[in-house]
C-alpha positions in Angstrom: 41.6 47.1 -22.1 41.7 49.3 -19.0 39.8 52.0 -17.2 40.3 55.5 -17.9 39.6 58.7 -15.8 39.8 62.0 -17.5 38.6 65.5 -15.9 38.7 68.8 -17.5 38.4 72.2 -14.9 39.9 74.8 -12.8 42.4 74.2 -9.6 42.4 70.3 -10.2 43.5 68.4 -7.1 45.6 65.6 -8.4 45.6 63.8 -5.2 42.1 62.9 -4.7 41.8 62.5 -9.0 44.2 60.1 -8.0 41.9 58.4 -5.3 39.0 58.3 -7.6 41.2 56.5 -10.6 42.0 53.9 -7.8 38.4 52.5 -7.5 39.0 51.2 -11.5 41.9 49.1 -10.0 39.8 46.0 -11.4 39.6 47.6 -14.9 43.7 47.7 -15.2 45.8 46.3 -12.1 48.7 45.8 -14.2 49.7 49.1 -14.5 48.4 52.8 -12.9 49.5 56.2 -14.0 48.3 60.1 -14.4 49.4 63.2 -15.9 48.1 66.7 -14.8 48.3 69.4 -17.6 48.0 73.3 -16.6 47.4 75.5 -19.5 46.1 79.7 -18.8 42.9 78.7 -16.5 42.5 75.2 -17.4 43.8 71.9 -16.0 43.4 68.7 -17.7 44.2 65.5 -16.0 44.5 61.9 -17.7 44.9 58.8 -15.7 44.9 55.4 -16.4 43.9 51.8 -14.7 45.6 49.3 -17.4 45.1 45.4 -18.3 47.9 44.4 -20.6 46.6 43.0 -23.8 48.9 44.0 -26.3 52.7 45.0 -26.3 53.4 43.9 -22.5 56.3 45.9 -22.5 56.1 49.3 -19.8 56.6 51.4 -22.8 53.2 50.9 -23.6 51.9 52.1 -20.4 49.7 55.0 -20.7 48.5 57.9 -20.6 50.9 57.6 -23.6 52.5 60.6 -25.8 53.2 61.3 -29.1 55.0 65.3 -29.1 52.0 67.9 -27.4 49.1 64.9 -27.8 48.7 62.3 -24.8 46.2 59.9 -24.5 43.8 57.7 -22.0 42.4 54.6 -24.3 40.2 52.0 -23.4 39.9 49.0 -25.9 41.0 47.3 -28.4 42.0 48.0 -32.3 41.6 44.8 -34.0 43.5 46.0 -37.5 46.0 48.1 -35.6 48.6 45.8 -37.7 46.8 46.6 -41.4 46.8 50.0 -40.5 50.1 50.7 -39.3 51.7 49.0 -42.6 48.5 51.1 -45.0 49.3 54.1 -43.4 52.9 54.0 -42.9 52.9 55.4 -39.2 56.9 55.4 -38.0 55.7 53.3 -34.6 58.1 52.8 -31.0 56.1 49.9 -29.5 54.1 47.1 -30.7 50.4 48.4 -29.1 47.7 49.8 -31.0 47.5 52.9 -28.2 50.3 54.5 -30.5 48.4 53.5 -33.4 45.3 55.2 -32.5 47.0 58.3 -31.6 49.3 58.4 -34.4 46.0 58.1 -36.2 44.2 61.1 -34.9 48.0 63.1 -35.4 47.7 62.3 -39.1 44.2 62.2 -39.7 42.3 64.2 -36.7 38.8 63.3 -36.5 38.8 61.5 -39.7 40.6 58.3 -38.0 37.8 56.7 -36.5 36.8 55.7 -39.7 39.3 53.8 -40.2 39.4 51.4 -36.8 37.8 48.3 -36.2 37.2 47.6 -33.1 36.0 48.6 -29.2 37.3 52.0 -27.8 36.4 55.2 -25.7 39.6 57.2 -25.3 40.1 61.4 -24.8 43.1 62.8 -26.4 44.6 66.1 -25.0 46.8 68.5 -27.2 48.8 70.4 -24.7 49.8 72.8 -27.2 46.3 73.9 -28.5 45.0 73.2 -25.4 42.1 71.1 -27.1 40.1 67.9 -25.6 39.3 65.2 -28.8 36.8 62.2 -26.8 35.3 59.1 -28.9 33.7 55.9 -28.5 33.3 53.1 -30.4 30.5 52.7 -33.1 28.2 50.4 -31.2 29.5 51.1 -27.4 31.5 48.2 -26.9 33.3 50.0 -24.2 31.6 52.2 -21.7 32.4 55.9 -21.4 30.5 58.2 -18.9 30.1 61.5 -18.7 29.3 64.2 -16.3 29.2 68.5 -17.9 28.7 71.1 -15.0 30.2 74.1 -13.6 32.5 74.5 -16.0 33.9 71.0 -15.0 34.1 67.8 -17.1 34.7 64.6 -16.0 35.3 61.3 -18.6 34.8 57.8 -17.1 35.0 54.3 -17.4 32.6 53.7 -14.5 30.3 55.5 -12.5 31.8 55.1 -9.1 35.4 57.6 -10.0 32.7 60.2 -10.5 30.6 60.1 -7.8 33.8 60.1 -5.3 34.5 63.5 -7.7 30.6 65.0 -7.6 27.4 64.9 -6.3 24.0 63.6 -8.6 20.7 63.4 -7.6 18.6 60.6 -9.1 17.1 60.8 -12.2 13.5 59.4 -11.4 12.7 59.5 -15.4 16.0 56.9 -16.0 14.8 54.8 -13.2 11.4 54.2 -14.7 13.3 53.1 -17.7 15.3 50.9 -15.7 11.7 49.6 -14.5 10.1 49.3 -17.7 13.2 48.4 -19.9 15.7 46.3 -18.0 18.3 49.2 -19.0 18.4 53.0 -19.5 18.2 54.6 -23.1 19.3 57.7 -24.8 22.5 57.9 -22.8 20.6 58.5 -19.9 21.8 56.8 -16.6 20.0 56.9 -13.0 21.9 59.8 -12.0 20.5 63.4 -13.7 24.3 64.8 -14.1 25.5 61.9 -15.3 25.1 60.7 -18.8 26.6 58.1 -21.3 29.0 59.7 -23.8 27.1 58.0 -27.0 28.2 55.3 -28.9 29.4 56.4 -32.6 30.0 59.6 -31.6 33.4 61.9 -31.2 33.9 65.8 -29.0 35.8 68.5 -30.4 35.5 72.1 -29.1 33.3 70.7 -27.0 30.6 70.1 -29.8 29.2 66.0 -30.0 29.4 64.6 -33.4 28.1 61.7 -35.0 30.6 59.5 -37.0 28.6 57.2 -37.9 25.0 55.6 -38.4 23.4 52.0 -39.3 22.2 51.9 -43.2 18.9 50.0 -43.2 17.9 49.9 -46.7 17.2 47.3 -48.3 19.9 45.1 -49.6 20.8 41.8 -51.1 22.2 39.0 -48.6 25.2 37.6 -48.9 26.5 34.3 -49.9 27.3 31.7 -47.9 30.9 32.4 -48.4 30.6 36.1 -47.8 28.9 35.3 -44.3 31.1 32.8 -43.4 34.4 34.9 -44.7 32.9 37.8 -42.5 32.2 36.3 -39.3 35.2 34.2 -39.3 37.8 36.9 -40.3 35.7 38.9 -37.0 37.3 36.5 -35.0 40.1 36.0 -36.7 40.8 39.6 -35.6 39.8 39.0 -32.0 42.3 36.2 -31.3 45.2 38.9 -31.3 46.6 38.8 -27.7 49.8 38.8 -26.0 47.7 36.9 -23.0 46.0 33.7 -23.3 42.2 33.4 -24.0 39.6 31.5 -24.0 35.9 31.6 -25.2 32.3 30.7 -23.4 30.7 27.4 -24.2 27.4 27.3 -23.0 26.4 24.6 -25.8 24.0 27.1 -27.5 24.3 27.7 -31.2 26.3 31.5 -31.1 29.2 30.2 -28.5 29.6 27.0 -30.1 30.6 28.4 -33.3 32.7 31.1 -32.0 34.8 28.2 -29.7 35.0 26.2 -32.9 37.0 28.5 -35.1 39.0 30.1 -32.3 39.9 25.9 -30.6 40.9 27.7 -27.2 42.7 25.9 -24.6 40.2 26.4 -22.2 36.3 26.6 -22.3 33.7 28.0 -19.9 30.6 27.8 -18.9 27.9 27.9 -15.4 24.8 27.5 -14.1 22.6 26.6 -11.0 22.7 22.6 -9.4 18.8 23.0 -10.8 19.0 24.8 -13.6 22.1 24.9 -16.2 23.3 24.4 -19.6 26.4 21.6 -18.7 24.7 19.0 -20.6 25.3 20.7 -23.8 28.1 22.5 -23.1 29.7 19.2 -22.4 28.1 18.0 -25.9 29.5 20.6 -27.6 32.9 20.1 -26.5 33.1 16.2 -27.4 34.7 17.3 -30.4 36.6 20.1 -29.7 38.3 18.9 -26.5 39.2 21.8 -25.1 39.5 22.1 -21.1 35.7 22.5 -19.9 35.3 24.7 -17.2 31.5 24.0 -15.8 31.0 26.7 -12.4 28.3 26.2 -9.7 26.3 29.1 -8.4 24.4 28.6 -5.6 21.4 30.9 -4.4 22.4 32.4 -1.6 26.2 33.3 -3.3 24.0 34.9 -6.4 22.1 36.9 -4.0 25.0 38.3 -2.2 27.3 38.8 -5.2 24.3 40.5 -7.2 24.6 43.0 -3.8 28.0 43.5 -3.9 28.3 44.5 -7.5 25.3 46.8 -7.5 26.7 48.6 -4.5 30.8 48.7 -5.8 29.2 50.2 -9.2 26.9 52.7 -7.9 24.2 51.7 -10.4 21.7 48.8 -11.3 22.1 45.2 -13.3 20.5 44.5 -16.3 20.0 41.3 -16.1 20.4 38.6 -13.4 22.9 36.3 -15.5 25.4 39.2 -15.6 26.3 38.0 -11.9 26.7 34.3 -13.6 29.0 36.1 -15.7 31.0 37.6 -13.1 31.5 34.5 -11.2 32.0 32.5 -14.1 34.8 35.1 -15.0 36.4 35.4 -11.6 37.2 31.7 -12.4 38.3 32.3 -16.0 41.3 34.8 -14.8 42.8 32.2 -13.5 43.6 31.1 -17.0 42.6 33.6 -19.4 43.3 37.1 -19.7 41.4 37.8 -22.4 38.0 35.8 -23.6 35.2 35.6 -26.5 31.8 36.2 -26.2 28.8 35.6 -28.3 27.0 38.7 -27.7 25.3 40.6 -31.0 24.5 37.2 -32.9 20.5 37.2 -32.0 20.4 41.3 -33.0 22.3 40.1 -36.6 20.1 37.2 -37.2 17.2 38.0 -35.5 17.3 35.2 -32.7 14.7 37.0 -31.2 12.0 35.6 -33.6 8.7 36.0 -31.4 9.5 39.6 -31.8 10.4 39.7 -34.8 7.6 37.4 -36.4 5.4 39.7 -34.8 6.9 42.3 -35.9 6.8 41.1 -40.1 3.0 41.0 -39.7 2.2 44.1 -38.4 1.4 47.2 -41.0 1.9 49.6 -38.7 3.6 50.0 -35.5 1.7 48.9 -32.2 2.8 50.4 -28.8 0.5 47.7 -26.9 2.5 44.9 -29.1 5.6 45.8 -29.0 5.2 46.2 -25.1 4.0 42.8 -24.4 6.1 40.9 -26.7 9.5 43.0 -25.4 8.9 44.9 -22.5 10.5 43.3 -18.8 8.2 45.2 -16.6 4.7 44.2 -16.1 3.0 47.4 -15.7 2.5 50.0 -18.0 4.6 53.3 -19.0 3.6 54.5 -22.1 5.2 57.8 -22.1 8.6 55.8 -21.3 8.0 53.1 -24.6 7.2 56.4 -26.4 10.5 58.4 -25.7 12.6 55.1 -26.1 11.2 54.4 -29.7 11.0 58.5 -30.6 13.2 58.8 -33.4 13.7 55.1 -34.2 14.6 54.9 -38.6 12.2 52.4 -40.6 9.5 52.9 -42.9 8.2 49.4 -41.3 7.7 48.0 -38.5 10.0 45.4 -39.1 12.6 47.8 -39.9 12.4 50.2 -37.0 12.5 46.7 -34.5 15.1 45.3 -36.5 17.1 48.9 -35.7 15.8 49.5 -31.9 18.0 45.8 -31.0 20.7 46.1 -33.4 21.4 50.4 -31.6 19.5 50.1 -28.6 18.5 46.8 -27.2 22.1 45.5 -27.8 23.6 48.1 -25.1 22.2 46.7 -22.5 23.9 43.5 -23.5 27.2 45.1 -24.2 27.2 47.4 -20.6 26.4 43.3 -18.8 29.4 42.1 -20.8 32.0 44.8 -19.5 30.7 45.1 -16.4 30.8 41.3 -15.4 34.2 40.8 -17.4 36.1 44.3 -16.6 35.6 43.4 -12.5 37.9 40.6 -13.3 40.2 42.4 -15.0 39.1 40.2 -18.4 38.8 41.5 -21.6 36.0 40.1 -23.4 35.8 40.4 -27.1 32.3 40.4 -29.2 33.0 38.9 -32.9 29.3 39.2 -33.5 29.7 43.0 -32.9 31.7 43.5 -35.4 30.6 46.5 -37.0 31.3 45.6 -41.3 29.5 42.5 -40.1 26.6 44.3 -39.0 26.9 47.1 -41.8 26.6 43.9 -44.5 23.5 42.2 -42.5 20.9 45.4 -42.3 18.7 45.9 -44.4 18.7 41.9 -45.8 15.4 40.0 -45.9 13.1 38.6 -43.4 13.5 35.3 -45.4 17.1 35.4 -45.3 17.4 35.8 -42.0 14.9 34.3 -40.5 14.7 31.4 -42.9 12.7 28.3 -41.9 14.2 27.8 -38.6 15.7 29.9 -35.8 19.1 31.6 -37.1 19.3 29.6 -40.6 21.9 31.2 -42.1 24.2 30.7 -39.4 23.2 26.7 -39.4 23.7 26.6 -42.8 27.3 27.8 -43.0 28.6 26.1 -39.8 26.6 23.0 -40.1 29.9 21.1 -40.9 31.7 22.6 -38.5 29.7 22.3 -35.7 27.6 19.1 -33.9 24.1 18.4 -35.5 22.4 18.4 -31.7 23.6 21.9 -31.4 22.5 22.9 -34.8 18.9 21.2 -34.3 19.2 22.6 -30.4 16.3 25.3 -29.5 16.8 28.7 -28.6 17.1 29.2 -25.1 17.5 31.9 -22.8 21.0 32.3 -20.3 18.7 30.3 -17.3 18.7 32.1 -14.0 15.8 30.4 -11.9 14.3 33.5 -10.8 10.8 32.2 -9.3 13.1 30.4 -6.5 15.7 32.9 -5.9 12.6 35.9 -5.2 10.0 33.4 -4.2 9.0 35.0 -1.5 7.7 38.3 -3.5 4.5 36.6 -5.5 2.8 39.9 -5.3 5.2 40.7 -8.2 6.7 38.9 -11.3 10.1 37.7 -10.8 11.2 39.8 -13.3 10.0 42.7 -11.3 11.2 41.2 -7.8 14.7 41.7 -9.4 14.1 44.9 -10.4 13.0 46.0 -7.2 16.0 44.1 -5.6 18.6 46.6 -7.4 17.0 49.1 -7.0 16.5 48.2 -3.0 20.1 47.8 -2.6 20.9 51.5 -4.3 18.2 52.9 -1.7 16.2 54.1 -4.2 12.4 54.6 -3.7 9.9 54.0 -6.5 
């Protein structure tokens, strides 16, 4: 897990690339490194922020090189192991950096099929001279991307570009932001500045899809399929050379993830008013591992929600992603690396208002989908409309079912990196798991909906896990928003902390 800078142009000044690569510091303080490539009229440059994960040895330091092709990798490849033995790749250190590129040397393009896991990483041939970039199916990992003037510039974050370029605002994105929580279609708040998308590779400069989610209808599986699939998902994710740990907030998706992974240490947090301890500490009765329970106060989640907007140049999704952060600046100082249960409520439709609402409707309603999902209070039609254009499903039902699984889920995953990454953490997402979700689409409403909230997943951990948690109500990650914002009734409190990122950016709407 690390950050990675990459910048394609003319006359490259190494120096201040250099600079910019140092604001990622967070992303990968272990170890920092670039290379600057000149071939005919084109300079390349690959640089590297890394978090040691895997193989702690310096020989896995990157930008790494296998003969004329060097790499910048973010992520992690769970079945770097399976496929070093499958494919028979002749290997120097024990990371799955060299995996990945000896990959792409055997296979080119073709490799990505073969990984499991989170990645965005460019690959540079410095005897062809060509630029390969990919990201992960679902965008795990972020990747940013900014195409002008015959420059190109690949990022981690947003803040190594800006210190590199100039972008105005993108007024379009930031009634997205307004409307959505989040951007879509790639788009960030800056015009110039867009998200390389998820699932997709460049070669020859030309983006390519690799790979799409299949949402016809299909059988479920058993009980022992599900329960082989989600637990050999984290089976995969407990590879570390680092200690980890998991979240324990007490709900139903952390529990079960803490249960089959019995980490040392457990973490959770909340507001004195408002917080989740009571089942957190419920849920760990029986798994005795270390409970970690952290206080956030108002006036520390007010100035901390500041400080991250303005380091990352952009605004938060959600208010708990600055719970996350503090929680995590705590976690370092045991973990290195931690689980997460983000994806569960997009797999098994935890999200049931929605989605009930969604099973009786014939055909698809703009006014219903707005008020059951939408963050916003007011109304932008023409930004619901360009956010759903495109969406597969000859149902309703189908085409929400796919706008959370690809799009909703994002926003969730950019929180989770963001938070996590500025605490030099890794976190992993079992639930993201991308055969997992393949298997899931396309099942039945009954199936996964069942009789109560996330059946299938009660069903097959009900064993495992305490019955309060099981019988426990969905709820959602509690940030007491009417107090922190009280002040601004003429507005929901959703829309208070809108308007609060968007204040601290200095941008007018």
């Amino acid at each position: 897990m690390c950050g990675i800078l990459a910048v394609i142009g003319r006359k490259l000044d190494k120096q201040k690339l250099d600079k910019a690569l140092q604001l990622m510091h967070h992303r990968g303080p272990d170890y920092g490194a670039s290379t600057l490539f000149k071939k005919k009229n084109t300079e390349v440059y690959l640089g590297h922020k890394r978090l040691a994960i895997l193989d702690l040895d310096p020989r896995a330091n990157q930008p790494f090189s296998i003969g004329p092709l060097s790499i910048t990798y973010n992520g992690e490849i769970y079945n770097y192991i399976e496929l070093a033995k499958e494919h028979k790749l002749k290997l120097h250190t024990e990371s799955d950096t060299e995996v990945v590129l000896a990959m792409y040397k055997k296979y080119g393009k073709d490799c990505l099929q073969y990984f499991n896991g989170m990645f965005a990483f460019v690959i540079y041939n410095s005897s062809t001279g060509e630029v390969f970039a990919a990201r992960d199916r679902l965008g795990i990992k972020p990747l940013y991307l900014y195409e002008k003037n015959k420059l190109k510039i690949f990022s981690s974050e947003l803040a190594p570009i800006l210190e590199l370029v100039e972008s105005d605002i993108d007024e379009f994105a930031v009634r997205q932001y307004l409307k959505l929580r989040m951007t879509v279609k790639n788009h960030t708040i800056y015009s110039d500045i867009r998200f390389f998308p998820p699932a997709h590779y460049m070669q020859n400069d030309q983006l390519c899809r690799y790979w799409d989610l299949d949402i016809s209808p299909k059988e479920p599986p058993s009980d022992e399929e599900l329960y082989s699939l989600i637990s050999q998902a984290v089976k995969l994710r407990k590879r570390a050379d680092v200690p980890l740990g998991c979240y324990l907030s007490g709900g139903l998706d952390s529990t079960i993830l803490s249960y089959l992974v019995k980490p040392e240490h457990v973490w959770t947090v909340g507001f004195p008013e408002l917080n989740e301890f009571k089942w957190s500490t419920l849920a760990n009765q029986q798994l005795k591992s270390k409970l970690h329970q952290i206080l956030v106060h108002k006036n520390e989640f007010i100035q901390t929600g500041k400080k991250m907007i303005q380091e990352r140049k952009e605004p938060l999704s959600v208010p708990n992603e600055i719970l996350i952060y503090l929680m995590t600046k705590e976690v370092k100082k045991e973990n290195t690396v931690i689980l997460s249960g983000e994806g569960a409520d997009e797999l098994f439709w935890g999200y049931d208002r929605i989605f009930k609402w969604a099973k009786r409707q014939k055909n698809f309603d703009l006014r219903g989908f707005d008020k059951k999902y939408c963050y916003g209070s007011h109304r932008d039609d023409e930004v619901l409309d360009y956010a759903l254009e495109g969406i597969p499903g000859k149902t309703t039902l189908e085409k929400t079912a796919y706008y959370f699984q690809i799009v909703h889920l994002q926003g969730l995953l950019r929180r989770l990196d963001n938070s996590t990454m500025r605490c030099s953490v890794e976190a992993r997402v079992p639930f993201v798991d991308h055969l997992l979700i393949e298997r899931l689409a396309g099942t039945p409403f009954e199936w996964r909906m069942g009789n109560s909230f996330k059946e299938p997943l009660k069903r097959i951990f009900k064993e495992l896990i305490p019955k309060e948690i099981i019988e426990r109500k969905k709820v959602g990650f509690p940030v007491p928003l009417e107090n922190i914002f009280q002040k601004q009734s003429q507005s929901t409190p959703m829309d208070a902390w809108l308007q609060f990122n968007l204040q601290t950016l200095k941008i007018k709407h």
